[in-house]
N, C-alpha and C positions, 0 to 999 in steps of 0.2 A: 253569677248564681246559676246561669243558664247558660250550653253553648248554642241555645237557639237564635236566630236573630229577633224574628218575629211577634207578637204576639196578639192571639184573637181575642175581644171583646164582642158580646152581642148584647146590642140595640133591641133588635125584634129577633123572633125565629127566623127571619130572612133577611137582616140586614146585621153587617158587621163592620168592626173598623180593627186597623192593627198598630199597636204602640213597638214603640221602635225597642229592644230589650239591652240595649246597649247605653238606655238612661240608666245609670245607677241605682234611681229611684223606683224600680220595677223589678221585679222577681219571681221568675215562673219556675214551680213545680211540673216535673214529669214523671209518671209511676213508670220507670223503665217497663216492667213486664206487661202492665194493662194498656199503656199508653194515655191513661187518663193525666189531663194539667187544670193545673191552675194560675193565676196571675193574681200579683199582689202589689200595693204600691207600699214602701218601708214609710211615707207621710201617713200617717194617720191609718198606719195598720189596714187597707183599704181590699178588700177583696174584688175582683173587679171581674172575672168569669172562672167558672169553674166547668169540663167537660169532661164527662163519664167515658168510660175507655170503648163505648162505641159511638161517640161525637156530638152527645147531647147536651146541651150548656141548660144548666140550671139557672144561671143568674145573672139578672138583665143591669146593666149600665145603662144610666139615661144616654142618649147622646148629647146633651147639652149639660153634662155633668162636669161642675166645678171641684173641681180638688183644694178648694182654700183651705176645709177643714174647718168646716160650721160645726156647733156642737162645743164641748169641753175639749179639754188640753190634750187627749186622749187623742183625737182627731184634729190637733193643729200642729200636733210637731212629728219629726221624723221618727220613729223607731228605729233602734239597731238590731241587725240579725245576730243573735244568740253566738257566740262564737262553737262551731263544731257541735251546733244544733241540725244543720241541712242534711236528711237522710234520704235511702231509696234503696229497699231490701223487695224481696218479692211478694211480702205483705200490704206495702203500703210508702207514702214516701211525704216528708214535710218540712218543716222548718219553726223557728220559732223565733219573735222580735221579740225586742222587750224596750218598757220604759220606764224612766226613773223621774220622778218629780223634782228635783232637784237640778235634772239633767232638760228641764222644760224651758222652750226659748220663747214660747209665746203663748199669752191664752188662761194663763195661769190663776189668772181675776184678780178682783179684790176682794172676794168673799171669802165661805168657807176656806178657798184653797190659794189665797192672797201670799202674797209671797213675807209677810208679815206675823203668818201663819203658823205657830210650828206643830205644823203634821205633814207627812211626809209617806209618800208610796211608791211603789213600782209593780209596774204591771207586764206581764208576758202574754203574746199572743201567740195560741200554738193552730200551724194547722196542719192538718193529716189528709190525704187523700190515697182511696184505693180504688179499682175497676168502676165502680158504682155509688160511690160514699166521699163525704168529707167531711170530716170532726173540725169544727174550732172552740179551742178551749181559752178561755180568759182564766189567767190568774193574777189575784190582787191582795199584794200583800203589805202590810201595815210596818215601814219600816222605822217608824215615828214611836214615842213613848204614849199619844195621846190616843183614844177610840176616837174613831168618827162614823157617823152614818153613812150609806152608801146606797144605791141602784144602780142598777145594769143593766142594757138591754144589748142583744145582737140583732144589727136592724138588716135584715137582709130585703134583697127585691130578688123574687123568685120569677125568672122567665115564663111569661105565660107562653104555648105554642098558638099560635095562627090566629094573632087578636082575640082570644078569646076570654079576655078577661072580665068581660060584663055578660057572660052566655054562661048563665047560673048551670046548664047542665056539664059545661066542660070544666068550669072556675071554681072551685069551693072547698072549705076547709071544714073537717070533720076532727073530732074529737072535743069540742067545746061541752060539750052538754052536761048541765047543770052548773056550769061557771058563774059568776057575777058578770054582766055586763055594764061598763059605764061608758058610754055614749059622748063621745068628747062634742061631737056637731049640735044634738041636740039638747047635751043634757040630762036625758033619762037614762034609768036605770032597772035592771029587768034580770031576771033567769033566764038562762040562755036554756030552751028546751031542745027535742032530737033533730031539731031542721038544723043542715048542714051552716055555716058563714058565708055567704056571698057578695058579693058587691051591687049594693041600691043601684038608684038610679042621681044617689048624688053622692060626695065625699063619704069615706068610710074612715073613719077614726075612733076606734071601740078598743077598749082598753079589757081585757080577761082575765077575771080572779079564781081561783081555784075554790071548789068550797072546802069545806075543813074536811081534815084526811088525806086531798088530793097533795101530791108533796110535785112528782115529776108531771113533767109536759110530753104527751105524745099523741101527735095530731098525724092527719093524711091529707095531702093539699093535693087538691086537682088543678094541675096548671097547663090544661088545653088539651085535647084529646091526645087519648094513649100516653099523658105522662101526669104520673103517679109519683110526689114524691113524700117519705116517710120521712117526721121528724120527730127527734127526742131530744129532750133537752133538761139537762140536770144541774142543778147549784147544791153549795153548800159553804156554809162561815165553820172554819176551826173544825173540820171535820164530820159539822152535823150537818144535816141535808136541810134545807130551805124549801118553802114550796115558791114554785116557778109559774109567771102568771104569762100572759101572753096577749100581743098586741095586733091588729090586721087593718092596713091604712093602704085607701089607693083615692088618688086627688081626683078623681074624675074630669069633668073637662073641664069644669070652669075653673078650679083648683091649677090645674094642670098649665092652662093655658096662662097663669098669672104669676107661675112658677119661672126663676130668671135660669134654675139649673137643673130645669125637666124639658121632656119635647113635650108641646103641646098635645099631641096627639098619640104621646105612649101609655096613657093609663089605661090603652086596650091590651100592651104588652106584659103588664105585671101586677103581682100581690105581694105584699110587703107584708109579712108575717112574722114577728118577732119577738120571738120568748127573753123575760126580762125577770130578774130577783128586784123587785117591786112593793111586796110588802111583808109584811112577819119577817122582817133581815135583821138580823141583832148586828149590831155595830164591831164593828172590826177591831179588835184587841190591837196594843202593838205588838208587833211581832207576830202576829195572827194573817194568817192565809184566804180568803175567800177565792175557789175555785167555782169555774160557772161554764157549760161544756155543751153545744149542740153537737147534733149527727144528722147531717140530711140524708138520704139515702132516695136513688130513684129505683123504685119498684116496678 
């Protein structure tokens, strides 16, 4: 995919490690003209760093990160890269996997999506990257005769710089105001007023609904001094737009430290912010498409 050898992942703002690019299982993007890359694992569709074309990595990798592929089937099997999907023009440069449920080797359940089942999907992940930005776009579409319900979320970890993840003046996500707030830790439930989202002094697991009207996501996260990054993030079933709600979770230490595929000590490194089609999602026709699309951009 790449004639590079190497490839960077970061842990913290100052700490990195490099994956060997000659696994099969890894795939880096290079915007030839910005010089901006990314790195991808084909298991579990997996983003693993992304660096702006003047060398600022957006998105943190635990070091103690397992690639088993916890989560649904999505995240247990391998994806194929799109054939004569991998591009790199002077706009921007990407690729696309994709995967088929039918083509699913593990993970599958016995539930709703038991192999006993018959509904049936395939999903494409696209991403894009240019000097400053990267789009991934999920599509998922119903290649089955039956409807089924559905959620999504893109669970990203956004690089905080220089531990700053619990220093509410450099850490915090803005654009929430007037959302529902549901409180996974404690429970309650509240309006989210003009104070920015920051991270307590314990676990943060707060789940973000839109109030009615609101359709797209478009937040501003502070992730450590002088880095600013913009995110948008849009859905839509069959064409019509869905409203997009959004998620912010960081283990703090005790969380953290109980965690088998976190470092103990990186919840100072990251905000996990993740816009999801969550509720108001009418069910997927067969034959029907649901597209769901972020754009980080650092400002």
């Amino acid at each position: 995919m790449s004639t590079v050898t190497k490839a960077v992942v970061f842990h913290t703002s100052t700490s990195s490690s490099e994956l060997d690019c000659n696994d099969d299982d890894v795939v880096v993007i290079t915007h030839s003209k910005t010089g901006a890359n990314c790195v991808l694992k084909q298991f579990g569709a997996h983003i693993l760093s992304y660096q702006t074309s003047s060398g600022k990595p957006l998105i943190m990798l635990s070091k103690d990160a397992i690639m088993d592929g916890k989560h649904g089937f999505l995240r247990r099997n391998k994806w194929r890269v799109v054939e004569g999907s991998q591009f790199d023009t002077d706009d921007a440069a990407g690729i696309s996997l994709e995967l088929e449920l039918k083509d699913v080797a593990v993970a599958r359940g016995d539930g709703t999506w038991g192999s006993d089942i018959n509904l049936n999907c395939k999903c494409v992940f696209t991403v894009k990257i240019d000097g400053n930005s990267m789009t991934n776009t999920l599509a998922m579409e119903n290649t089955g005769s039956q409807a089924f319900d559905f959620q999504a979320l893109l669970h990203t970890y956004y690089l905080v710089a220089n531990g700053q993840a619990l220093d509410q003046n450099f850490c915090n996500v803005k654009g929430f105001e007037g959302y529902l707030v549901d409180d996974k830790v404690s429970g309650e439930t509240c309006t989210l007023g003009s104070d920015p989202v920051t991270i307590p002094e314990i676990i943060i697991d707060r789940v973000y609904t839109p109030p009615d009207g609101k359709i797209d996501l478009n937040l501003t996260i502070a992730a450590g001094a002088d880095n600013l990054i913009e995110l948008k993030a849009t859905g839509d079933v069959d064409g019509t737009k869905v409203p997009v709600s959004g998620v912010v979770w960081n283990p703090h230490k005790i969380k953290a430290e109980a965690m088998g595929d976190f470092g103990s000590d990186q919840y100072n490194d990251m905000i996990c912010v993740e816009p999801g089609l969550l509720n108001n999602v009418p069910k997927l026709e067969g034959g029907k498409i649901s597209t769901f699309t972020q754009v980080m951009t650092s400002i």
